[in-house]
N, C-alpha and C positions, 0 to 999 in steps of 0.2 A: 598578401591579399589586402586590398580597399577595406577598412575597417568603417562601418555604416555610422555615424554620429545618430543616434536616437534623437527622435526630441521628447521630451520630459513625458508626454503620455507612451510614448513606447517603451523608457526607461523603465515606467512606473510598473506596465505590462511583464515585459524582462524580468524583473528582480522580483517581481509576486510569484513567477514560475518558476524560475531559478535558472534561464536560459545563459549560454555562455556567453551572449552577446551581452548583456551589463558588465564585464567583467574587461572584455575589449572595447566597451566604450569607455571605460575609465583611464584603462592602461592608456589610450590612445587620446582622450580629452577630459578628462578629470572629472571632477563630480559640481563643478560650477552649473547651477543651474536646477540640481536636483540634490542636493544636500538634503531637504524636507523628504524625499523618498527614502531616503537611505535610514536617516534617522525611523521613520516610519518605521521599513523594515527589521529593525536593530529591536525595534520593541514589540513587534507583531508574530508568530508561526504563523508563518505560510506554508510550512509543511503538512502533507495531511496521511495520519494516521499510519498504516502498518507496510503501504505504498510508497512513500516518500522518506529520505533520509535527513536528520536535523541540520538544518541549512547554517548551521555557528559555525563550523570551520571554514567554510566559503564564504559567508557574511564578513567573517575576519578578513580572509584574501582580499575581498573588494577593498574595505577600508585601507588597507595599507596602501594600495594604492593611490588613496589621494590624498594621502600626503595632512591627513585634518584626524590623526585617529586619537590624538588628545581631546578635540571637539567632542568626536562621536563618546568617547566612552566619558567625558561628562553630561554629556545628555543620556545616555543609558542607566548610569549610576542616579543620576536623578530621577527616572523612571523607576528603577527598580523598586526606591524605596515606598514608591507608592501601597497603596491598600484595595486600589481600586482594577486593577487589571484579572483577567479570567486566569484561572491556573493555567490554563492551556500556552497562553501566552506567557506566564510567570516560570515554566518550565524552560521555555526558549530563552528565555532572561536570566535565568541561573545559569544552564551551560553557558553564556556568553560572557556570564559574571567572570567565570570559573579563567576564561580564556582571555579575557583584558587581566586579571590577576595574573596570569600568568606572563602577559607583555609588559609586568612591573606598575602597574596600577592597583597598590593595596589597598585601597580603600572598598574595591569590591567585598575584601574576604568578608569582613563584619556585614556587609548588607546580605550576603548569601548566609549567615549565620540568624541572620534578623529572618529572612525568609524563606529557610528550609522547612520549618515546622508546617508554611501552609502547602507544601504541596501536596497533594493527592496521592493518593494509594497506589497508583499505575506507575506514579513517576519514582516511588522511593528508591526503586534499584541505582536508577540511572543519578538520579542528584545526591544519593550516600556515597554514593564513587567519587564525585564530584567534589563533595565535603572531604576526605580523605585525601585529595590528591592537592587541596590547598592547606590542610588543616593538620596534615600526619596522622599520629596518634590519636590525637584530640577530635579529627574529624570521624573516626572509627568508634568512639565513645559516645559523640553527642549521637551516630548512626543507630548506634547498640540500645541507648538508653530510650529512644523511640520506639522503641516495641513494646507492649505491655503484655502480660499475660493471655489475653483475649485473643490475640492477634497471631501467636504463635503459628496455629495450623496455616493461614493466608502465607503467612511471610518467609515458609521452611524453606523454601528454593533460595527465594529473593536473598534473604539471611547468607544461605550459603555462598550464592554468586557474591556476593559483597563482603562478606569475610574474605574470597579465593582473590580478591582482588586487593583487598589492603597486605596479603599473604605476599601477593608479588611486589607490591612496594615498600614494605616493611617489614618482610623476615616471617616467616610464618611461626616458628618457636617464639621470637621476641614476642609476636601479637598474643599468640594462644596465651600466653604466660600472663602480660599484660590482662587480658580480659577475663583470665581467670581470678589472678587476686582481685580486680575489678566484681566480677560476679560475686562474690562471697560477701560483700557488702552492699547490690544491689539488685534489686531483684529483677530491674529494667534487664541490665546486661543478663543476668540468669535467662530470663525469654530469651533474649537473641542467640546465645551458645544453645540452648535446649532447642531452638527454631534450627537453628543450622544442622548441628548433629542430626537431628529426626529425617532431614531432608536426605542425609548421607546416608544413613542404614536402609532407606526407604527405597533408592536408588539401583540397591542389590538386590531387592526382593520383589523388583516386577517382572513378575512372568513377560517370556515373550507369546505377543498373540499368533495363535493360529487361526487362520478365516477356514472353516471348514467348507464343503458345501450344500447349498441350501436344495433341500427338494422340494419338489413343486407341495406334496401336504406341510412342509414344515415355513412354505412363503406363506401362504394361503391362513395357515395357523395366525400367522403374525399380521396378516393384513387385518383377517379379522378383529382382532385382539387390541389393534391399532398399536403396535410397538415397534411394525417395522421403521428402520433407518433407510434414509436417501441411498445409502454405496452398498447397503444390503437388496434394495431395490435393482439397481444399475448388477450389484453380481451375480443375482439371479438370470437377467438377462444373456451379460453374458455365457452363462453356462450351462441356460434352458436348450432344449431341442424346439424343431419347428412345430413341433403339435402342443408342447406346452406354452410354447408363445404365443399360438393361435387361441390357446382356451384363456387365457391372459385378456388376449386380444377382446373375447365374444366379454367379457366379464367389465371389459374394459366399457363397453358400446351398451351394454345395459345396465348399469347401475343406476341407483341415483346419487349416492352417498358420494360426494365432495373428494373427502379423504381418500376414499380407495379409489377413486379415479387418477388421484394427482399417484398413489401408490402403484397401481398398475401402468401407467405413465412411462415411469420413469424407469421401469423393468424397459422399454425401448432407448435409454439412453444412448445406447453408442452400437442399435442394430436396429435397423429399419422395422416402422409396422408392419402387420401381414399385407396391407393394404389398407390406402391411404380411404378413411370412410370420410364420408360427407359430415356425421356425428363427432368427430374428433375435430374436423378442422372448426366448427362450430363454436367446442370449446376454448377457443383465441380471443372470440369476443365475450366470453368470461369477465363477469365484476369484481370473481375473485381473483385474485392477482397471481397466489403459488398456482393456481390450478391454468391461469391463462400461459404462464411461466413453462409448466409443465408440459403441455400439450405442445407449445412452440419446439420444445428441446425434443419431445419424438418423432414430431413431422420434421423437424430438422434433416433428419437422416432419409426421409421419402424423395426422389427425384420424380415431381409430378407438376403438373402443369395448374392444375387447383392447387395446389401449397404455393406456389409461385405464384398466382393471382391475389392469392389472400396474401401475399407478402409485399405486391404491389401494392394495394389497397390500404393497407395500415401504414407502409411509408410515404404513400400521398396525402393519406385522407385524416391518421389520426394523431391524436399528441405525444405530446415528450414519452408520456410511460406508456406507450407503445412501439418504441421503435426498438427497444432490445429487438421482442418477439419479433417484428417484421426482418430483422437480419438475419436471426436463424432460421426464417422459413427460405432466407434465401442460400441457405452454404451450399446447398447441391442443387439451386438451380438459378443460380447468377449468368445473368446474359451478358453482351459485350454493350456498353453503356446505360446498364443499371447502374452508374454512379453517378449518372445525374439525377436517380432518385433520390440516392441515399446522402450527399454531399448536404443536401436543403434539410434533408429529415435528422442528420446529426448537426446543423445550426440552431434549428428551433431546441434542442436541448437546453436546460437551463441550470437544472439540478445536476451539482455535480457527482452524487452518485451512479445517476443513470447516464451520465457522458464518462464515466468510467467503465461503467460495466456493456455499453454500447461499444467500447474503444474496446473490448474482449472480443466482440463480435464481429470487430474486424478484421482482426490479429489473423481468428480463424478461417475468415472467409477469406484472406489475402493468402492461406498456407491452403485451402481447400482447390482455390481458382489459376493459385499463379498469376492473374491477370494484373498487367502491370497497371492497370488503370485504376487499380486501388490507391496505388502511390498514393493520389492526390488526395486519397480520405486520411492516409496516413500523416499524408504532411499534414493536415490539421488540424489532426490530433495530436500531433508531435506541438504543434503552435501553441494548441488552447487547452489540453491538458494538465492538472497540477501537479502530479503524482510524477515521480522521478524515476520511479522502478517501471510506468508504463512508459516514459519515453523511451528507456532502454529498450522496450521491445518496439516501440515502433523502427525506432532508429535501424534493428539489428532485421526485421521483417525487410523494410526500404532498400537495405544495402543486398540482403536475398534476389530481393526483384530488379537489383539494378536501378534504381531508380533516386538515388538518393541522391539530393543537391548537396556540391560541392561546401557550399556557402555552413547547412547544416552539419555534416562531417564536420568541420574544420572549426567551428564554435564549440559545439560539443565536448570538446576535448576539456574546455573549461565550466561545464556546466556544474549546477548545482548538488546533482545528483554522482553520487559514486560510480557507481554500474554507467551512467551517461559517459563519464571522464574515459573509464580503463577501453571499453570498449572502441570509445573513437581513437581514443591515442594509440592503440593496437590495430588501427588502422593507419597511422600515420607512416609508416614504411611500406605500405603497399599500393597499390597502384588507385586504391581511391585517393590517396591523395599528394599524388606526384605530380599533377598537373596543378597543383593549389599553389604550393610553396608554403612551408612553415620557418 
């Protein structure tokens, strides 16, 4: 396959998303030209949060290909030791420490030594590992003596993951042994051994849950009460009869209280109202947000010609933080080119949380309609979303519907994202892409 030459804004595009086209632009024309992107990259997380996966081991792949990766990891290393960058970013710079260290560049280890202390409480699991797998022994001490007594009860998991870990690179008796004569002269390492153990005995003593279920006086107790949960709401639902749905329903249309609206709501998660009221669809143009939220997710499931006009109307008329709600009024009543509404209403998007949780909303409405004329919402969400674990689902939706460019397929294979790679490449023997050539 014609491998596309970027030009440096589309490079720059590429590698902030983690597409596989940066990767065959390299292999095929080198990094002349965007060297300043790359470097960028090498010091930025582009990743984001519990949706995306740490971009260092693909960051690594690119660099080797062009051939300059003594450049690149003297400009990193000279980064790193800055004071001025966000942990967020400083976390993405340690693993990456960890892995130029390990291509025989030691002068990382001492900087990742110099800047373990600052990271943050979320990252300690993942950069204690990190310290260990450059540092040995020594890296499981300096890990150990970071905990202090306060911190015990936070850390008893974390602890244990991170002991099980220096356990397989270093012998588990060797360690235990080690950190115990260690403990008896320190009280750091004592929290870390007391933090682990607590975590292990604690493991075998949780009950498994049983969800019993709820009757209508024991919902009712808790709405009042205000203690009900969201999937207490939702299983109520499913397991109410139609006359308790109905008195749901009347409790629903007369209240005034907020709360139990948004609570009675959502007892419709995943079965239709009794009947779509004029009083329900009303609360869409709701200021408050959980309850505009709510009321979209129970008309979701109504097939009506009013839910479909108010789904018209907010994807013509209103802004960014309305177009969730206008997609789910439309999952069960999408017409054949409704996506010339919705193509314009997910551009105006700006915030990338709500171009996330918008790209949810089409997943479903493309698995509700089968219409293939979703493709094209998909391709561009697949385009201009950052998250790596939602291109996996567009990608695996597109290839469902048939509709997935060859072009897409066939980069993918290289992309940023885990779940992006295996997927396409377990396509690569079958008939998506026998016509391509790899």
């Amino acid at each position: 396959m014609q491998i596309k030459r970027l030009t440096p804004r589309e490079f720059a595009r590429a590698i902030r998303l983690g597409h596989g086209r940066t990767l065959l632009h390299l292999r095929e024309y080198g990094d002349k030209g965007v060297e300043h992107l790359i470097r960028k990259a090498l010091v930025t997380n582009y990743a984001r949060g519990m949706c995306d996966d740490l971009r260092t081991s693909w960051l690594c792949d690119l660099i080797a290909l062009t051939g300059n990766t003594k450049s690149y990891a003297e400009h990193l290393l000279l980064h790193l030791e800055l004071k001025t960058q966000s942990d967020f970013d400083l976390f993405h710079q340690f693993d990456l420490a960890k892995r130029f260290y390990e291509m025989g560049f030691p002068g990382f280890r001492s900087a990742m030594a110099k800047q373990y202390g600052r990271l943050v409480e979320e990252e300690w699991e993942s950069s204690s590992e990190s310290m260990i797998e450059c540092f040995g022994m020594r890296g499981i001490e300096i890990a150990a003596k970071s905990i202090s007594d306060d911190d015990e009860s936070y850390y008893q998991y974390k602890c244990a993951t991170v002991f099980d870990k220096a356990s397989e690179l270093l012998g588990k008796c060797i360690l235990a042994q080690r950190l115990e004569e260690l403990s008896m002269h320190d009280a750091r390492i004592r929290s870390f051994m007391n933090a682990k153990d607590a975590d292990k005995s604690k493991v075998s003593e949780i009950p498994k849950r049983v969800i019993a279920k709820i009757s209508m006086d024991e919902f009712l107790l808790m709405v009042e009460e205000g203690r009900e949960r969201a999937y207490e709401c939702s299983q109520f639902g499913r397991e109410a009869g139609q006359t308790e749905l109905r008195h749901i329903f009347n409790l629903l249309r007369f209240t005034e209280d907020e709360k139990r609206k948004i609570a009675y709501l959502r007892v419709f998660k995943e079965c239709p109202l009794p009947e779509v009221s004029p009083d329900v669809i009303k609360l869409i143009d709701s200021s408050h947000e959980r309850l505009r939220s709510a009321a979209a997710m129970a008309l979701s499931n109504s097939i009506s010609e009013s839910v479909r006009e108010k789904a018209v109307e907010i994807l013509l008329k209103r802004g960014e933080a309305n177009v969730q709600c206008g997609l789910k009024l439309l999952r069960k009543n999408f017409r054949q080119g409704d996506v010339k509404l919705i193509l314009p209403a997910l551009k105006r998007i700006r915030d990338l949380d709500r171009l996330h949780n918008a790209g949810f909303e089409i997943l479903e409405l493309a698995e509700e309609t089968s219409e293939k004329e979703i493709s094209e919402c998909l391709i561009w969400l697949y385009e201009n979303v950052v998250e790596s674990l939602c291109r996996s689902k567009y990608l695996t939706q597109l290839i469902a519907l048939g509709c997935c460019p060859r072009e897409i397929i066939y980069e993918a294979q290289w992309d940023a994202g885990k779940d992006v790679r295996l997927f396409a490449r377990g396509l690569s023997k079958t008939r998506h892409l026998e016509s391509i050539g790899t």
